[in-house]
C-alpha positions in Angstrom: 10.4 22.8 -21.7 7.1 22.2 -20.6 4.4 19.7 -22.2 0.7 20.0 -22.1 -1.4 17.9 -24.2 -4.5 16.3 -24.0 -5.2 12.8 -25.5 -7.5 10.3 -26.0 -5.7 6.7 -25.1 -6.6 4.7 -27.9 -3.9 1.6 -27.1 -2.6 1.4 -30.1 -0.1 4.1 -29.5 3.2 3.6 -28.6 3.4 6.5 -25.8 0.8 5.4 -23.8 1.3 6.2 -20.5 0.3 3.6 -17.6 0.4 4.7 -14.2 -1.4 2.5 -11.8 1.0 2.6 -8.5 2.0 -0.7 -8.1 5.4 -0.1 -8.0 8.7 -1.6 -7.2 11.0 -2.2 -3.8 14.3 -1.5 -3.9 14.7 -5.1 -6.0 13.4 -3.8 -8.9 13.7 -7.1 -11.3 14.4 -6.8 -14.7 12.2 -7.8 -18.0 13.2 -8.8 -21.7 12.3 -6.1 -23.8 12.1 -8.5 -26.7 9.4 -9.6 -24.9 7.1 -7.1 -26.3 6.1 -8.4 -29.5 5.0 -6.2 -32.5 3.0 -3.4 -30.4 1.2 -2.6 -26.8 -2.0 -2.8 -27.9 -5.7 -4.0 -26.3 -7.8 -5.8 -28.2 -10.9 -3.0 -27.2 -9.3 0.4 -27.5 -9.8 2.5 -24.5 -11.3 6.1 -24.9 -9.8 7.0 -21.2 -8.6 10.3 -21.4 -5.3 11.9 -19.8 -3.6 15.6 -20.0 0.3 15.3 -20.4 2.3 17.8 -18.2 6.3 17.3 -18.3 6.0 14.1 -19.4 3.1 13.4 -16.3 -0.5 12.1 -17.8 -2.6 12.1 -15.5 -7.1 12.3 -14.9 -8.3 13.2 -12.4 -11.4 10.9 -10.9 -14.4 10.8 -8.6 -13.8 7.9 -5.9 -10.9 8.1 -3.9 -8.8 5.1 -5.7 -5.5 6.5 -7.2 -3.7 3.9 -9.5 -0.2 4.9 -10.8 2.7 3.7 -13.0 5.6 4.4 -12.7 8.0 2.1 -15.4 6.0 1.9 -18.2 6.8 5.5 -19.9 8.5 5.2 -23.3 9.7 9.0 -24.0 13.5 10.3 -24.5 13.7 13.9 -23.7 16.8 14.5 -25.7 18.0 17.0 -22.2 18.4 14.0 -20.2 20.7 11.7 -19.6 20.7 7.9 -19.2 21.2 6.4 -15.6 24.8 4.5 -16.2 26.3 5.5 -12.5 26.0 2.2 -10.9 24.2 1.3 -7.7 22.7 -2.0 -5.8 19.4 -1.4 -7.1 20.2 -0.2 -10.4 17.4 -1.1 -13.0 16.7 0.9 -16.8 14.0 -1.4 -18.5 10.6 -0.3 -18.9 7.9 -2.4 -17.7 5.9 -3.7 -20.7 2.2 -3.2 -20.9 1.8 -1.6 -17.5 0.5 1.3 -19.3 -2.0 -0.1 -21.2 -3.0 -2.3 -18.6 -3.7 1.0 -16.0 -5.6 2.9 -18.6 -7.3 -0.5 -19.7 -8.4 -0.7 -15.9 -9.5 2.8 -15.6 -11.6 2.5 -18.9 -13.7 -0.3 -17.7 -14.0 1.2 -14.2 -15.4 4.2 -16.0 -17.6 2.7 -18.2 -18.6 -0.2 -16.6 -18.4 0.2 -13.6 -19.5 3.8 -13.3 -16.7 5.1 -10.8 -13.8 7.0 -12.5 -10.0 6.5 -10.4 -7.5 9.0 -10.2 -4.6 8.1 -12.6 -1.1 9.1 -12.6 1.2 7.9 -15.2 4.9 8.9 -15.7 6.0 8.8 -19.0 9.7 9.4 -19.6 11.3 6.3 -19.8 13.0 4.1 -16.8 16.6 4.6 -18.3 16.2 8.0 -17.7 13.7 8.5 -14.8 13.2 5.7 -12.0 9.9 7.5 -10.3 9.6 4.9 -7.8 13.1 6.0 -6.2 14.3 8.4 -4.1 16.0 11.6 -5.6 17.3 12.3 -2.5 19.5 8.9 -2.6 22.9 10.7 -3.4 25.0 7.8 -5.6 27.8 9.9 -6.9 28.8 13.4 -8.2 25.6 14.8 -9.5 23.5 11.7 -9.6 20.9 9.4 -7.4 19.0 7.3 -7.5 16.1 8.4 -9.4 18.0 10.2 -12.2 21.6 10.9 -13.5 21.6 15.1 -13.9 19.3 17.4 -12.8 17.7 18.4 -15.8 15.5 15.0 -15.4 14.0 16.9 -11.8 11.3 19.0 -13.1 9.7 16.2 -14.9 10.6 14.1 -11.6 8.7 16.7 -9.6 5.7 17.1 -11.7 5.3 13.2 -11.2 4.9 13.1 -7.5 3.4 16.7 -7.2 0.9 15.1 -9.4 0.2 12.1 -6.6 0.5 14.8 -3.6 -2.0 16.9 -5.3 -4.5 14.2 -5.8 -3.6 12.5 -2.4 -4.9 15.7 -0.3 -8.2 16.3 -2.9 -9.0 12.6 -1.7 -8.3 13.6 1.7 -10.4 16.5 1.7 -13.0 14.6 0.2 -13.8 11.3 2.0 -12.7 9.6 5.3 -10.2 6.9 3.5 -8.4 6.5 0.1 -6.3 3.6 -1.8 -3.1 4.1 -3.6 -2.5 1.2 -6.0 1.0 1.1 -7.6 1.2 -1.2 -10.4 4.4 -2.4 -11.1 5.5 -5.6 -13.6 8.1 -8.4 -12.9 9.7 -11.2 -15.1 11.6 -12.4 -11.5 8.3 -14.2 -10.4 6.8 -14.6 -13.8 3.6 -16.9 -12.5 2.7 -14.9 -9.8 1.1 -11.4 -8.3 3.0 -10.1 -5.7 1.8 -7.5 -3.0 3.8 -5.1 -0.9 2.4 -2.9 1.8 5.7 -2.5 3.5 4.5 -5.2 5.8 1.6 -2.7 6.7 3.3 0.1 7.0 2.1 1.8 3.7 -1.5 0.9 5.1 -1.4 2.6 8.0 -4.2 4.4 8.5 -6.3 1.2 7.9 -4.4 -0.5 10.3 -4.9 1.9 13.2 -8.2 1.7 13.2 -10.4 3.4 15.3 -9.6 6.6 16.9 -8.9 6.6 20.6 -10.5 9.6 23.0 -9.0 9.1 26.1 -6.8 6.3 27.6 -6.3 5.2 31.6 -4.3 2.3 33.3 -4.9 1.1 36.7 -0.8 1.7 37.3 1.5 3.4 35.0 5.1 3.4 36.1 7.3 6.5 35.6 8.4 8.0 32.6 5.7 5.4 30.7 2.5 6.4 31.0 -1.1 5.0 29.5 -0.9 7.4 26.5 2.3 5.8 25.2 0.2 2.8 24.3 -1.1 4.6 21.4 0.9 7.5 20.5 2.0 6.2 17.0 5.7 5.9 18.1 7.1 2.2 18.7 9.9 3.4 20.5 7.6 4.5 23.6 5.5 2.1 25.9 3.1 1.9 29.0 4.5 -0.3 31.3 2.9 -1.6 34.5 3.6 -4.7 37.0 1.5 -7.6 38.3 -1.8 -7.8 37.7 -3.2 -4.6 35.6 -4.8 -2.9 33.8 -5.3 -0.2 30.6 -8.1 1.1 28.9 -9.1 2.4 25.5 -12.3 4.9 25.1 -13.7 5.2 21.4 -16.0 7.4 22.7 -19.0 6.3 21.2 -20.0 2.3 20.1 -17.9 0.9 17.3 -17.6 -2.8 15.4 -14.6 -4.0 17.0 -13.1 -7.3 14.7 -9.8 -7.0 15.7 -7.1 -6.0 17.9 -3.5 -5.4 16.9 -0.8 -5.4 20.1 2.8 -4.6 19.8 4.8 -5.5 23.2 8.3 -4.8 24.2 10.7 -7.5 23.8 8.0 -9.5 22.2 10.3 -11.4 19.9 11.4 -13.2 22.8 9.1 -13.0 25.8 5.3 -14.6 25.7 3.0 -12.1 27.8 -0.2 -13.2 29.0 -3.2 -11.1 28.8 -6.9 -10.9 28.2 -8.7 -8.4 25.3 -11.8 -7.3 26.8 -15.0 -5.2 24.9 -17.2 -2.7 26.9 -20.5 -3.7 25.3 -22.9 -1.3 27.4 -23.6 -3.1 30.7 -20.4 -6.0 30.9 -17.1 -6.7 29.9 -16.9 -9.5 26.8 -13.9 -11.5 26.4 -13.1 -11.4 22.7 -9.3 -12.7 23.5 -7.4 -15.3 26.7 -4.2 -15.9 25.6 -0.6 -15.1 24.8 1.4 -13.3 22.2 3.1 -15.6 20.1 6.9 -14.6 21.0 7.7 -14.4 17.6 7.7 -10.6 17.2 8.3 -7.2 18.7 6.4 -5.3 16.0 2.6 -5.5 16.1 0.7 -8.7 16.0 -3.1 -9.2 14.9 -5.6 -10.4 17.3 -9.0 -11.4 15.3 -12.3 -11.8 17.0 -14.1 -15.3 16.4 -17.4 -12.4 15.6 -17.6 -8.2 15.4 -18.1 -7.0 18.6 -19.9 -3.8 19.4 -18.6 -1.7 22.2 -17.2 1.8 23.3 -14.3 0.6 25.0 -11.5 -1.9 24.5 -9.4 -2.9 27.8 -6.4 -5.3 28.1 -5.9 -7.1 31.4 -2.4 -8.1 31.6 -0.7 -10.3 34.0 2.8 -10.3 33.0 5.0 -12.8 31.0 7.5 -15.8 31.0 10.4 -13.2 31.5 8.8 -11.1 35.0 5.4 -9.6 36.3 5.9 -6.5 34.3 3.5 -5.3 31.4 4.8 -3.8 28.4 2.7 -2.2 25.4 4.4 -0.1 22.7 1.1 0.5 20.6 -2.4 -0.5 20.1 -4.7 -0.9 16.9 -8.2 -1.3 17.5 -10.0 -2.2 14.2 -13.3 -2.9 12.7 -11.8 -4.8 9.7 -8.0 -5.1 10.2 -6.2 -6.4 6.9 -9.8 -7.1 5.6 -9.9 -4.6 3.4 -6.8 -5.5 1.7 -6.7 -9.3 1.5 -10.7 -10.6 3.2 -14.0 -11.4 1.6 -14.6 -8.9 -1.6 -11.2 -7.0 -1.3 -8.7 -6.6 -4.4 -6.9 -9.7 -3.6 -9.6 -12.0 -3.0 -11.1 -11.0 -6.0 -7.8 -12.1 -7.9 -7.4 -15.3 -5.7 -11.0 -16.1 -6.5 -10.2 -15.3 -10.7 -7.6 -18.0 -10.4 -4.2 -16.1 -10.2 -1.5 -17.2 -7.5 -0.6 -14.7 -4.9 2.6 -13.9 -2.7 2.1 -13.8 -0.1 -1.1 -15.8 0.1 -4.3 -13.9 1.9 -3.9 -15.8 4.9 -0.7 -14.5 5.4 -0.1 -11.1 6.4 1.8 -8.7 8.9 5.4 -7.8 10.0 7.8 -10.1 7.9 5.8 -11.9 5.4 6.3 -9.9 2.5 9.9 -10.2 1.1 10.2 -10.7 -2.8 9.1 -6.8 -3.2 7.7 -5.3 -0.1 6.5 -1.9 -1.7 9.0 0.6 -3.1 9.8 4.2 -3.0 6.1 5.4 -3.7 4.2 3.1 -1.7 6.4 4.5 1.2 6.6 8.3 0.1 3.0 8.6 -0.6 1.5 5.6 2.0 -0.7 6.5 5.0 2.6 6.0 7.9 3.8 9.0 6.2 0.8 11.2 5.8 -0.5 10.0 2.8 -2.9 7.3 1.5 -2.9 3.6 2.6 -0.8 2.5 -0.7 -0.3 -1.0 -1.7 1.9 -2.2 -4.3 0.9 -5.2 -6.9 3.5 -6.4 -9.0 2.4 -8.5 -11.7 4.2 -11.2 -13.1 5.3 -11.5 -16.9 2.9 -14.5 -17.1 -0.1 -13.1 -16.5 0.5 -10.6 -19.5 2.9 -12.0 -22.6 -0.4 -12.1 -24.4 -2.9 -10.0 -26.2 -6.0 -12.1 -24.6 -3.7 -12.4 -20.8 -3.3 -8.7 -20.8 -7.7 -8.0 -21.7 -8.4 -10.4 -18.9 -6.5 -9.2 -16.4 -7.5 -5.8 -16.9 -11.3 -7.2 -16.7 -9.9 -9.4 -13.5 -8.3 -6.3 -12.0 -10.6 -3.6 -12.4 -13.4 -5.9 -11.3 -11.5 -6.5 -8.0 -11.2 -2.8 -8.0 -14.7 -2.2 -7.9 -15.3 -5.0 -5.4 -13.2 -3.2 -2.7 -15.0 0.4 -3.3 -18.4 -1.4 -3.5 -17.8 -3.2 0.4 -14.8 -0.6 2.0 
């Protein structure tokens, strides 16, 4: 059966659907439903509006910020059946408040703020539906992951068509877009806790600048200069001795940062220098060494922007032999900036006084691991076509309470508007 209704979200109903996508890894934690006391209500009702489609709501907005929610739906369609087959990540509570929270946020970017988000809200409830899993997760006989029959698939479908349609408007639209999957946790109660998939939902922010032509003063067989950025860890340039590759941008960027993933970096320390192509000399923005810590990508920040039209690494080898090894290059003008520097969303909430995980100074390949970003963040993030995503999971804390819940939608939105205003 299909559902179409439109309806103004005055809080104080029990339906409300809250999709802001901050969602869940794998470790989906679990909340006390006593928790929520006598209703989910704000203490300003919000007059954001939604249409209902299989148990979808969604609005459609005009920046390219798309907030969704995933376990805050309350509905029982009586066709489907509870999730009882039993898996590691197994979880059937709903997320309390998350709904009002999202439309909350929405309503005061719209009416304060002036910019209107994209919002995507699934509303059948967790027990039923887990959006923010795979249905292609076989667990046994007809069920997976996401749901126990198929009768739960249409409305499953009409969730993340919902996000793939608005994905590619916001792609057609504008050069860059943020997916924000709001999720809720009682595991870390004090605490809001981002996943990016340790960048990987982000991407397209991550890579940077594009790259027009690439040349290396000696490639050896089979690993040639373009391998250094061809968006596949698995391939690499490779020289020996004392060499050389270059990076064209093809036209003078703000260069901040550089990001270098090296073969065997986990265990060999390679020495090379970053140099910028400023017009008429080369500028050394970097002399050092990887750390050895690592063979995924490691981020090399610039004391000051630099502008230039080419980036080249000089390379001389490392601990283990004279060969050079890169698997990929990022070349950025603001690196995780956008994410967790000056004016971004977590900055913002660092600055209103609520304790992150990880902290802003901490960032890249193995420093988120309480909830690294779930199902969505990865489905729908910019390493697989779609929109750098980023998960915020907010802890229990921060929301028990009629006035927790108004000030962190004021402290969230705000943060939102901070990031669209300055990326």
């Amino acid at each position: 059966m299909q559902q179409t209704k439109t309806l103004p979200f005055t809080t104080s109903s029990q339906s409300l659907i809250a999709s802001v996508l901050l969602m869940m890894t794998p470790a989906c934690t679990v909340e006390n439903p006593q928790q929520g006391q006598a209703s989910e209500e704000l203490a300003t009702p919000s007059t954001f509006r939604t249409t209902t489609t299989n148990y979808t709501s969604y609005q459609s907005g005009d920046v390219p910020i798309l907030i969704s929610v995933p376990h805050g739906g309350s509905d029982e369609p009586a066709s489907l059946t509870e999730r009882t087959t039993s898996y590691s990540g197994l979880v059937t509570n709903r997320e309390l408040y998350l709904q009002d929270i999202a439309i909350g946020v929405a309503d005061r970017l719209e009416n304060t703020h002036g910019i209107t988000p994209y919002l995507v809200l699934g509303d059948v409830h967790r027990k039923y539906i887990d959006y923010n899993r795979d249905e292609t997760a076989a667990i046994g006989g007809s069920a997976n992951e996401a749901y126990e029959t198929s009768a739960a698939n249409t409305y499953y479908d009409e969730y993340h068509s919902r996000l793939d349609s608005y994905i590619s408007t916001i792609q057609s639209s504008y050069t860059n877009g943020l997916l924000i999957d709001m999720h809720g946790t009682g595991s870390v109660p004090n605490k809001i806790v981002r996943g990016t998939r340790n960048g990987d939902a982000i991407w397209d922010l991550l890579r940077g600048h594009n790259v027009t032509s690439i040349t290396a003063s000696e490639e050896k067989a089979g690993h040639t200069a373009a391998m250094a950025q061809d968006d596949d860890l698995g391939t690499y340039w490779s020289s020996a001795g004392d060499e050389s590759i270059e990076f064209d941008l093809g036209s003078t960027k703000t260069i901040g940062s550089v990001e270098l993933a090296m073969t065997n970096g986990s265990s060999r320390t390679y020495d090379f220098e970053i140099e910028v192509w400023t017009g008429s000399s080369w500028t050394v923005a970097f002399d050092g060494n990887n750390t050895g810590g690592t063979s995924d990508f490691e981020i090399y920040e610039f004391s000051t922007p630099i502008s230039g039209s080419k980036v080249r690494i000089s390379c001389h080898g490392s601990d283990y032999s004279s060969s050079n090894y890169i698997k990929e290059i990022r070349i950025q003008e603001h690196g995780w900036d956008p994410i967790l520097g000056p004016n971004s969303i977590f900055d913002e909430l660092d600055d209103a006084g609520y304790t992150l995980e990880p902290g802003n100074t901490e960032y890249g390949v193995g420093v988120e691991t309480t909830f690294i970003g779930g199902f969505t963040v990865e489905h729908h993030g910019s390493e697989n076509g779609g929109l750098d995503a980023v998960q915020i999971e907010i802890g229990s804390n921060y929301r028990d309470t009629q006035s927790e819940r108004d000030q962190l939608i004021i402290d969230i939105a705000d943060a939102i508007d901070s990031y669209y205003d300055n990326y």
